[in-house]
C-alpha positions in Angstrom: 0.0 0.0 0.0 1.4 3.3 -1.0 1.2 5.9 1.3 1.5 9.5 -0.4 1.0 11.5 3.2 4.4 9.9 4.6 6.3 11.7 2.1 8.3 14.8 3.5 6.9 17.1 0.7 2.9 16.4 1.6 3.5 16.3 5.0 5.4 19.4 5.5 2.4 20.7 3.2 0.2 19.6 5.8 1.8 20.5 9.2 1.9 24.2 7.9 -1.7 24.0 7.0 -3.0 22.6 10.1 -4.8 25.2 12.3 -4.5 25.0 16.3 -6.5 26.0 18.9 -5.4 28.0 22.4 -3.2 30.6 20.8 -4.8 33.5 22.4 -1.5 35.8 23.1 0.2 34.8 19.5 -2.8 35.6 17.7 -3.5 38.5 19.4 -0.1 40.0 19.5 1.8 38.5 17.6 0.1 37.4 14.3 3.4 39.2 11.8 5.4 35.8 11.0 8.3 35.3 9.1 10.5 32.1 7.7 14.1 33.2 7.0 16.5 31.1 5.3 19.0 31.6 7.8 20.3 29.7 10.8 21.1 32.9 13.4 18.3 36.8 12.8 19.3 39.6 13.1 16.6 41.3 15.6 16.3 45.0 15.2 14.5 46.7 18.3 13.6 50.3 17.8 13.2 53.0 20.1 12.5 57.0 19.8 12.6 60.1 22.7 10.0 63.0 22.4 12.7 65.3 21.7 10.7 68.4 19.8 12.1 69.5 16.2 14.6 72.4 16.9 13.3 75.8 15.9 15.1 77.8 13.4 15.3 81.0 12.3 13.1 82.4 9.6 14.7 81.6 5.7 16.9 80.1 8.0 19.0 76.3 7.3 17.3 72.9 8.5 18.5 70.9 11.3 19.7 67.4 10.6 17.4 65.1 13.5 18.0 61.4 14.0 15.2 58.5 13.8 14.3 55.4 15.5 16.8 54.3 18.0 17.4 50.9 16.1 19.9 48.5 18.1 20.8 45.0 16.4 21.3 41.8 18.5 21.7 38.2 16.7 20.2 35.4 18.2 19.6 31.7 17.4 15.7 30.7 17.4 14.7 28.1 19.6 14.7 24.6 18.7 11.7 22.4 18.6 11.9 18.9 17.5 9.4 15.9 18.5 8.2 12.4 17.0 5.8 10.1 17.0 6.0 6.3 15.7 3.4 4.7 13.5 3.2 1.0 13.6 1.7 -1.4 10.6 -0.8 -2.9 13.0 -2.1 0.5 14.4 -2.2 2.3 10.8 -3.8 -1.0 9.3 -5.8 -3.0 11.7 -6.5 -0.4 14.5 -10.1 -0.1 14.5 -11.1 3.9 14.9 -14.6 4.8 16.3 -17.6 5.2 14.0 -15.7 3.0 11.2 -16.5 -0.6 10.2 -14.7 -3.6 11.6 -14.7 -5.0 8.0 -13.2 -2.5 5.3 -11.8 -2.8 1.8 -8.4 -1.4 0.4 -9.8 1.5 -0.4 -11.7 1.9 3.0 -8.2 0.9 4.9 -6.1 3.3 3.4 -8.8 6.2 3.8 -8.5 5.0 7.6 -4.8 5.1 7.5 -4.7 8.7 6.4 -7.2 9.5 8.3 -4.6 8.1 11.6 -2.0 10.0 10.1 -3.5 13.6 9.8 -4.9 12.7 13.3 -1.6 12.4 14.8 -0.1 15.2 13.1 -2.4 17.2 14.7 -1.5 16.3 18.2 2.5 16.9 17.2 1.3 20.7 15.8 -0.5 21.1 18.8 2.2 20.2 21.3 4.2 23.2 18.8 1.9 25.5 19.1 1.6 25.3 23.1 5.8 26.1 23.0 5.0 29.2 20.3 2.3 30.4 22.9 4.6 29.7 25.9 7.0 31.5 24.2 5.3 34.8 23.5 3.7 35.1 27.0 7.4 34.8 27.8 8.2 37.5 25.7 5.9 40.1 27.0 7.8 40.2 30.1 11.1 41.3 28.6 12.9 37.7 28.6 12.5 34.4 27.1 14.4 32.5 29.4 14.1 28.3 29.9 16.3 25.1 30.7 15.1 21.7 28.6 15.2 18.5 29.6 19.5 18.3 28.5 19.8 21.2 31.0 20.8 23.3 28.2 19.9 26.8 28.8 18.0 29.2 26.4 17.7 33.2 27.2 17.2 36.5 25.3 16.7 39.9 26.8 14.8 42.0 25.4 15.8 46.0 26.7 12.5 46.6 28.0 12.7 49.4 30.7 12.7 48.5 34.4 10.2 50.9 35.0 7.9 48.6 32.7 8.1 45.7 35.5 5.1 47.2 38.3 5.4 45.9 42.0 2.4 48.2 43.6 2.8 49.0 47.0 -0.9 48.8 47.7 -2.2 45.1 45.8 -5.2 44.4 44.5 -5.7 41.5 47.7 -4.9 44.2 50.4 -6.8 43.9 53.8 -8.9 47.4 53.4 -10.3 46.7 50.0 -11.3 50.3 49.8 -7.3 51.0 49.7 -7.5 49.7 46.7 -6.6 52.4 43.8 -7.3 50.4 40.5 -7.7 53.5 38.1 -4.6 54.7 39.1 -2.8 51.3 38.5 -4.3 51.7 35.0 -3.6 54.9 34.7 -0.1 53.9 35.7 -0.2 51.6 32.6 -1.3 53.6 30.3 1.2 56.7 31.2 4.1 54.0 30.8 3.0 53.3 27.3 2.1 56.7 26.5 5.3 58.2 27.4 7.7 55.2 26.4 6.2 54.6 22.6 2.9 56.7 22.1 1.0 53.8 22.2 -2.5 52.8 23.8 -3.3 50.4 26.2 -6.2 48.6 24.6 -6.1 45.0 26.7 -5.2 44.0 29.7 -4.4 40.1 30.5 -4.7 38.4 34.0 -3.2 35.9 35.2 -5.3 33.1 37.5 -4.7 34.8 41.3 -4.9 38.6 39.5 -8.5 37.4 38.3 -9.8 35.9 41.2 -8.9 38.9 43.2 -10.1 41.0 40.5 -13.8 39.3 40.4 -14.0 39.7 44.0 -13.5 43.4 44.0 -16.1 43.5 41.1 -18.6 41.4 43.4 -17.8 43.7 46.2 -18.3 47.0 44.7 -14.9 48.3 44.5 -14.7 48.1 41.0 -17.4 49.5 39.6 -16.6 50.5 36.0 -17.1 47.1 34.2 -19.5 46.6 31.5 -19.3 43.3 29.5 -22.2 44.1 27.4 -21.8 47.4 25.3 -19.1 47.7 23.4 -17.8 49.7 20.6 -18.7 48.3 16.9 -16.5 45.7 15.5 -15.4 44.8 19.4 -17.8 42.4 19.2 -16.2 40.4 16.0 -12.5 40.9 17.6 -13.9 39.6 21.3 -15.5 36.9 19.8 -12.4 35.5 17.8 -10.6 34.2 20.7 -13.4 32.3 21.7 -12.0 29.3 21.0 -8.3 30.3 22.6 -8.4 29.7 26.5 -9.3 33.3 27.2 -12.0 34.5 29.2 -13.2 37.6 28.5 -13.7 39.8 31.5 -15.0 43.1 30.2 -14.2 46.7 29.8 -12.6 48.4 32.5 -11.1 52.2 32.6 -11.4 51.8 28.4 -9.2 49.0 28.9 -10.8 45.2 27.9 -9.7 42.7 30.2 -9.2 38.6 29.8 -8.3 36.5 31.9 -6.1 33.8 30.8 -5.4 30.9 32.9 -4.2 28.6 31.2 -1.0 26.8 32.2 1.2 24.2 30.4 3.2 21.1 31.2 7.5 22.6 30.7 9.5 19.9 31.5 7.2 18.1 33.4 6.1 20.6 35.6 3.1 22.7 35.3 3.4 26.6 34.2 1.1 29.3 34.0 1.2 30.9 30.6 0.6 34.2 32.3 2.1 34.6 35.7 -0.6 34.0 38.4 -0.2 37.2 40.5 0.1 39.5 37.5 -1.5 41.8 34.5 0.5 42.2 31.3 -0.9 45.2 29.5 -0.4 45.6 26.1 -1.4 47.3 22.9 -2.6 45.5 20.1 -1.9 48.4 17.8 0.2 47.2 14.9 2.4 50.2 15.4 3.6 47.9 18.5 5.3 45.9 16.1 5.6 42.2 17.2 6.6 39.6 14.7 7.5 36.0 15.2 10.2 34.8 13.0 11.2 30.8 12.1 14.5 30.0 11.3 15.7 27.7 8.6 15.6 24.1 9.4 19.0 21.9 7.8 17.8 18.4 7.0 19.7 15.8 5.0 16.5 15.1 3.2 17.2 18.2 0.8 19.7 18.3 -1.7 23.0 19.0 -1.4 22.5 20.3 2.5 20.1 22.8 1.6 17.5 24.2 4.4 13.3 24.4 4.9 12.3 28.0 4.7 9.4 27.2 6.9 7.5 28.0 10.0 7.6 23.7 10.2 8.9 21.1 8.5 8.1 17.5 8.6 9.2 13.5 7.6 8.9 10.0 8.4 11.3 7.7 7.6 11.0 3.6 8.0 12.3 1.5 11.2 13.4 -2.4 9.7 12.9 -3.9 13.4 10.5 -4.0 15.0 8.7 -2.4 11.8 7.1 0.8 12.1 7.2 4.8 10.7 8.5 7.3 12.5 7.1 10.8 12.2 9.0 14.3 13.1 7.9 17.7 13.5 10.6 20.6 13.1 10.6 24.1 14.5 12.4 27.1 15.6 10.1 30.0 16.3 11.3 33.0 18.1 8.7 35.8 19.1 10.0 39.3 19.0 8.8 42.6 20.3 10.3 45.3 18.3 9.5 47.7 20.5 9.9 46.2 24.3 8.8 49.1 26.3 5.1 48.6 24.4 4.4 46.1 27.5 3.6 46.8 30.9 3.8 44.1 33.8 2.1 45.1 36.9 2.0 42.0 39.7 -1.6 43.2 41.7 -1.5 40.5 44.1 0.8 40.4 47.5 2.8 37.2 47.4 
């Protein structure tokens, strides 16, 4: 039986084809991408004052300004690289439900593709949890981890310490009416404003930041919440992220809020996708300008050791003894905020 979905060419095809769920913070923020055919990238992160244009006198000769503070850093992308084994007994004789026990050769290999695409989805998933672990990472200045090898991955982005909030009166303190919640917005926004005339148009909560944050809602302290008007076309943005492990919360101080809970298994151990205690406020202006780019993947499967300009790339190849297939899935995202100071993380909770 042939199998054309085995091939490296159709699968490849297919894993950059195959749409995943839960990707609330990469599709919100960082929906740019870009394959480069290169192994390192050049990141360029961009920066500008509010310095005034110099007066002059009448008739008189211009003055030569600069531009965007644009500083260039190389890094290598991270590295992701799973597989999966497909056996003869499970692609041929493993009965799936709602198919018949007895099938033809026809009927068989629609099954066996079937299997096939199936699995492939679960390897793209298991990517695209490390794409959206990677960009929560990423609005907090730093993607930072240790794999399983103990090998150590990090890159800073120059995001200003100002940017990282500690408030000295939390969102959990004893006296809830202490609690100053406009001006920790406000707070927000003014860092924005000032560092990259941005908006803050969305605030995201991590698991303890909501909790407390419902309770102040229930209580009356926060009393600027509406969930039910918004402005047109809100409605068709809100409702796209439906499917993405966000919650959403509601508009608060002109801000809309989500909370976002959702945690994920990093070596074994489970991580919250948005720290716990804290709100990452962002713009999702496309002047913030945050791109995810994929760098090129070597593989001996291409001529003459060429590379897969890609944002995936995937192969099986065949196992003699015990006989099976095994199936890999390739990838080296790296998320990038251009502009690092268009974040603001504010941890609301004592702790």
């Amino acid at each position: 039986m042939t199998i054309p979905e085995l091939e490296w060419r159709t699968l490849t095809t297919a894993v950059n084809s195959i749409k995943s769920p839960n990707q609330f913070v990469r599709k919100m923020l960082f929906s740019n991408r870009e394959a480069v055919a290169t192994n390192n990238i050049d990141i360029g992160l961009m920066s500008k004052g509010r310095e005034i244009a110099p007066f002059v006198k009448e008739n008189g000769e211009g003055k030569m300004v600069a531009g965007y503070d644009e500083s260039i850093r190389t890094v290598k992308p991270t590295n992701m690289r799973i597989k999966r084994p497909f056996t003869p007994s499970e692609l041929l004789y493993g009965r799936r439900v709602n198919t018949a026990i007895y099938v033809d050769s026809g009927s068989q290999l629609s099954a066996v593709q079937r299997h096939i695409a199936r699995d492939l989805q679960v390897m793209s998933d298991y990517v695209t949890n490390g794409e959206e672990y990677l960009c929560c990472m990423a609005l907090q200045g730093t993607i930072s981890y240790v794999n399983e090898d103990q090998d150590a991955f990090n890159v800073a982005f120059p995001r200003s310490a100002g940017h990282t909030v500690t408030l000295s009166t939390f969102w959990d303190d004893a006296t809830p009416a202490n609690v100053r919640m406009e001006a920790d917005f406000f707070l927000a926004k003014k860092l924005l404003s000032d560092a990259e005339g941005l908006t803050v148009t969305d605030a995201i909560f991590g698991e303890e930041a909501t909790a407390t944050f419902q309770e102040l809602v229930a209580t009356g302290v926060v009393k600027v919440l509406d969930q039910r008007h918004v402005m047109a076309g809100e409605v068709t943005f809100i409702e796209q992220f439906n499917d993405d492990g966000a919650i959403y919360l509601g508009k608060v101080f002109g801000v809309r809020c989500w909370a976002y809970i959702r945690t994920a298994l990093v070596n074994g151990v489970s991580t919250s996708m948005i720290r716990s205690k804290y709100v990452e406020f962002v713009s999702v202006s496309p002047t913030s300008d945050r791109i995810i780019y994929y760098g090129s993947i070597p593989d001996m499967k291409l001529l003459r050791g060429g590379s897969v300009v890609a944002e995936r790339f995937s192969k099986s190849w065949e196992i003699e003894d015990p006989s099976s297939m095994m199936s890999l899935l390739h990838s080296r995202p790296i998320p990038v905020p251009r502009k690092p100071d268009a974040t603001v993380s504010m941890k609301v909770v004592s702790g």
